[in-house]
C-alpha positions in Angstrom: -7.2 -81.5 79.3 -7.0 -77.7 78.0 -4.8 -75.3 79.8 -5.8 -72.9 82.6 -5.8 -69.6 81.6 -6.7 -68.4 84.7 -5.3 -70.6 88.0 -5.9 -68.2 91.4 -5.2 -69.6 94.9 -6.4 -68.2 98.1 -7.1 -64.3 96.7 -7.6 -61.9 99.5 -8.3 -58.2 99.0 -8.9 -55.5 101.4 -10.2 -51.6 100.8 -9.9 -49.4 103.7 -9.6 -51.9 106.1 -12.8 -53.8 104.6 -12.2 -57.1 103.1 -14.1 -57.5 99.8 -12.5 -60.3 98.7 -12.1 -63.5 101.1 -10.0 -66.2 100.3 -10.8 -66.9 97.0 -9.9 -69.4 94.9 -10.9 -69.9 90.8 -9.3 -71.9 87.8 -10.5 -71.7 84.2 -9.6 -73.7 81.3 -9.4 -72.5 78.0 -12.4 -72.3 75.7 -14.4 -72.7 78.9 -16.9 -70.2 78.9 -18.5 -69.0 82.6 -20.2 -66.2 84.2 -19.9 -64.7 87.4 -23.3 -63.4 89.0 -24.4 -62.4 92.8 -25.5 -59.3 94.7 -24.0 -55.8 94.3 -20.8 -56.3 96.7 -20.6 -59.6 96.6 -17.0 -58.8 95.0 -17.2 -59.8 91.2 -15.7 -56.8 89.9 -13.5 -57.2 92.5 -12.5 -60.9 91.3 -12.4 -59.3 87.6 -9.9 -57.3 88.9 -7.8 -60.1 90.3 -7.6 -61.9 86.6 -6.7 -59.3 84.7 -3.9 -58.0 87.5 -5.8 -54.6 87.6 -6.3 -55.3 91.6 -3.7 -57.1 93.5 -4.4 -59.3 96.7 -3.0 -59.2 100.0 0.6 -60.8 100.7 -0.4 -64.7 102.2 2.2 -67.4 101.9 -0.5 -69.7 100.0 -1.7 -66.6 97.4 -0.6 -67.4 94.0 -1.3 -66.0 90.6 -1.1 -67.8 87.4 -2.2 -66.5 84.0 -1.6 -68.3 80.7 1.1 -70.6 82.8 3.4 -67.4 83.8 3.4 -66.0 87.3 4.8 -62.2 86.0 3.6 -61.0 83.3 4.5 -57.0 82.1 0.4 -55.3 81.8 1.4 -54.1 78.2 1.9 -58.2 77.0 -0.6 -59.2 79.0 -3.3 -57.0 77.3 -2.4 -59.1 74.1 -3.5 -61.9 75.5 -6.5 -61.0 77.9 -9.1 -58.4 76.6 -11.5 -56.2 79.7 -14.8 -54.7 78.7 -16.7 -52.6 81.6 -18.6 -49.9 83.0 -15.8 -47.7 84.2 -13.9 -48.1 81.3 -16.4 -47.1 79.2 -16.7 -44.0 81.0 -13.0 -43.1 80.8 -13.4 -43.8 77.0 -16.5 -41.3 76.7 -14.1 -38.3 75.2 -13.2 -36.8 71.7 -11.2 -39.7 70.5 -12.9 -41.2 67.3 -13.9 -44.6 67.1 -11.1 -45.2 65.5 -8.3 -44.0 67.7 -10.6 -45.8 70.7 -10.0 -49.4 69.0 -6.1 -48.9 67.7 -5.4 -47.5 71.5 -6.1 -51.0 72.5 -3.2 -52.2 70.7 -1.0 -49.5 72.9 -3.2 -50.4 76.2 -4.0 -46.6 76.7 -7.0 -44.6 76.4 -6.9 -43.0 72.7 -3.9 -42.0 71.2 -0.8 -39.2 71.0 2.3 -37.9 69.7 3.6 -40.9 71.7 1.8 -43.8 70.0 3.3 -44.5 66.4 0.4 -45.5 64.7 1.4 -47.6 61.0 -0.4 -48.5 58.3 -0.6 -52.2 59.6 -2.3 -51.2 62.9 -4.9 -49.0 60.6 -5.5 -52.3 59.3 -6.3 -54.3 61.6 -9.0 -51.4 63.4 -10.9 -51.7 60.3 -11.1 -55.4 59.8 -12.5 -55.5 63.7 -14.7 -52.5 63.1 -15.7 -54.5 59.7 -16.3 -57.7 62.1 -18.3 -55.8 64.6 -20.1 -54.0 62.5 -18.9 -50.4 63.8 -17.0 -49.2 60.7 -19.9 -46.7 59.9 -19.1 -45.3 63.5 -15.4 -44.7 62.6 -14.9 -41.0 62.5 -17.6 -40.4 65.1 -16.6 -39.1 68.9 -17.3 -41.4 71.6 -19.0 -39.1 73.5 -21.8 -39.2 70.7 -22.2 -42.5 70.8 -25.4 -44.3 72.1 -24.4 -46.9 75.1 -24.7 -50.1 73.0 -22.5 -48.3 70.0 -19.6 -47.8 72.9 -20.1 -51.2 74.0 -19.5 -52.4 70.5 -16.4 -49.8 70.2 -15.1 -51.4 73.3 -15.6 -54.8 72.4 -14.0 -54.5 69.8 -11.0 -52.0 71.3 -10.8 -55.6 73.5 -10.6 -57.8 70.3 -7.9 -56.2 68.4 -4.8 -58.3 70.0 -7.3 -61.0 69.1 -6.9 -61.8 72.9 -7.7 -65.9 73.5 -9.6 -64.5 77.3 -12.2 -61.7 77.5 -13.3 -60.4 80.5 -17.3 -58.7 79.9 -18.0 -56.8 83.5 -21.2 -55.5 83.6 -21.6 -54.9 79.9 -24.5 -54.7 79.4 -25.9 -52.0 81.9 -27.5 -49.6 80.3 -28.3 -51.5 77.2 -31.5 -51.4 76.1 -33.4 -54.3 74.1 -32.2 -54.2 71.2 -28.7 -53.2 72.3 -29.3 -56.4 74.5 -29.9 -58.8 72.0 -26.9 -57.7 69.8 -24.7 -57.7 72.4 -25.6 -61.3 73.5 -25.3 -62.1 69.5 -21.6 -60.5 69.3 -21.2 -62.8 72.7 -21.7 -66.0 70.6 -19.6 -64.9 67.6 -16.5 -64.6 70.3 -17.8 -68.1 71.8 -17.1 -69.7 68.4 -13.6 -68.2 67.5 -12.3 -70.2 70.8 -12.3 -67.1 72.9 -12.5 -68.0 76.4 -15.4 -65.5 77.9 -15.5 -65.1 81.3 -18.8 -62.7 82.0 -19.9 -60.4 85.0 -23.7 -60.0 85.6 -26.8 -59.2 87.1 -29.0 -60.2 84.4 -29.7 -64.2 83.8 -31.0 -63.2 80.7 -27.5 -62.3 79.2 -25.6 -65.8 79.4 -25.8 -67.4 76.5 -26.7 -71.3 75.9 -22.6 -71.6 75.0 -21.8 -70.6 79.1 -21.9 -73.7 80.7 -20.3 -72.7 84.0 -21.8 -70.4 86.8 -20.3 -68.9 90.0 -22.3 -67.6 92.2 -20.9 -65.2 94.7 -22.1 -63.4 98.3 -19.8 -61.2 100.4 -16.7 -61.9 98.6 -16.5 -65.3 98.6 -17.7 -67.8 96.2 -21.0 -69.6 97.7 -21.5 -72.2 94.4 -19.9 -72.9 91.1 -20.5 -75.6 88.6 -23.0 -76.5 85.7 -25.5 -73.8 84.7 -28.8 -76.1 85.0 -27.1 -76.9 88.8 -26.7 -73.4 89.8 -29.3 -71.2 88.2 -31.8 -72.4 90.8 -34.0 -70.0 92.9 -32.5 -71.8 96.3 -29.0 -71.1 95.5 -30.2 -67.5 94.1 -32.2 -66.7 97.0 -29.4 -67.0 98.9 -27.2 -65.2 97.2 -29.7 -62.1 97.1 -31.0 -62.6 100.6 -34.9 -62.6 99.1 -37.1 -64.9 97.3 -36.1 -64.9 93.8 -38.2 -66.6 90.7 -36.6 -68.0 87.6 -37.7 -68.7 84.0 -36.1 -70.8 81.6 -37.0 -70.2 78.3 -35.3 -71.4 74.5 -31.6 -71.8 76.5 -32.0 -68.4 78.1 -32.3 -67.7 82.0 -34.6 -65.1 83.3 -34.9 -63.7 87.1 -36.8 -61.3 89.3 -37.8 -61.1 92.9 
């Protein structure tokens, strides 16, 4: 049996007195690759949160935490070991930092770099040979802020990739994306599958989990309502209820497709 690397228990979280995340509980192996769909508020990003230790749950006797077998972890080893691509950070990395300094910062866990980050020759490195693997190095000198969405989603994939990270967390990655964009990002998607990566991916669009994720959770109003094999889940019952209207899938070549 493969290792959890991610082993929650009973995960509550409240926002101004609202709870957005009740009671949940989630454990994923390693290599196992899922995604994580429902409504807007269901509490995914909030779940996301949860794993990577960005959000922490209310106090309960029965709450319990475990990431890659440790209960503690400092956020600056953890980042070596767990990689976070989404919306929000994208926007806090849309500044004057070059590509460059975007990726090597995720070595430091900041956003960019400064007089406090000692930057060597080794860590110069290792942000071209992820560029190189990404296929970014052409976008090296450029500004973030004059990149096109999919070209910062690349940047930030690999910014994610650089500890060479064995879990990746994808939230909403692809919003914004057009087409194209969407069809290289779901092809970088099965390059991490096959390292070994574990990929744990947050969406609204069927249409962006892969044939190698096997595993769906479904979740409505911070709990989740169904998790288990992909042909199991990806029905237009279970979806239905998750959205509260009628929803209509296609199934096409591996791929999933919905609208209402």
């Amino acid at each position: 049996m493969n290792m959890p690397v991610v082993d929650i228990s009973h995960a509550t979280v409240s926002r101004n007195g609202r709870i957005i995340l009740d009671d949940v509980s989630l454990c994923i192996e390693e290599h196992q690759h899922i995604a994580i769909i429902g409504a807007n508020g269901a509490g995914k990003s909030t779940l996301a949160g949860v794993m990577s230790m960005g959000v922490h749950p209310l106090y309960r006797e029965n709450f319990s935490r475990i990431l890659f077998g440790q209960r503690k972890w400092h956020i600056h080893e953890l980042r070596k070991k767990l990689g976070i691509v989404s919306q929000p950070l994208q926007t806090l990395c849309s500044t004057t930092y070059t590509v460059t300094e975007i990726v090597i910062s995720g070595l430091f866990s900041s956003i960019g770099l400064d007089f406090s980050h000692h930057v060597t020759p080794e860590h110069d490195r290792q942000a071209h040979d992820i560029m190189e693997k990404f296929n970014i190095i052409h976008l090296k000198d450029k500004s973030m802020n004059t990149l096109s969405s999919g070209e910062a989603r690349r940047a930030l994939i690999a910014r994610a990739c650089i500890n060479d990270p064995s879990l990746l967390i994808l939230d909403e990655a692809v919003t914004s994306l057009d087409f194209p964009s969407r069809a290289q990002y779901r092809s970088t998607l099965r390059t991490l599958a096959d390292t070994g990566k574990t990929l744990v991916l947050i969406t609204h669009e069927l249409s962006e989990i892969i044939t190698e994720i096997e595993r769906v959770i479904v979740m409505k109003d911070g709990r989740i309502m169904a998790d288990g094999p992909k042909e199991d889940i990806l029905t237009e019952e279970i979806l239905a209820d998750a959205y509260g209207q009628k929803v209509y899938i296609d199934h096409r070549d591996g791929l999933y497709s919905a609208w209402c």
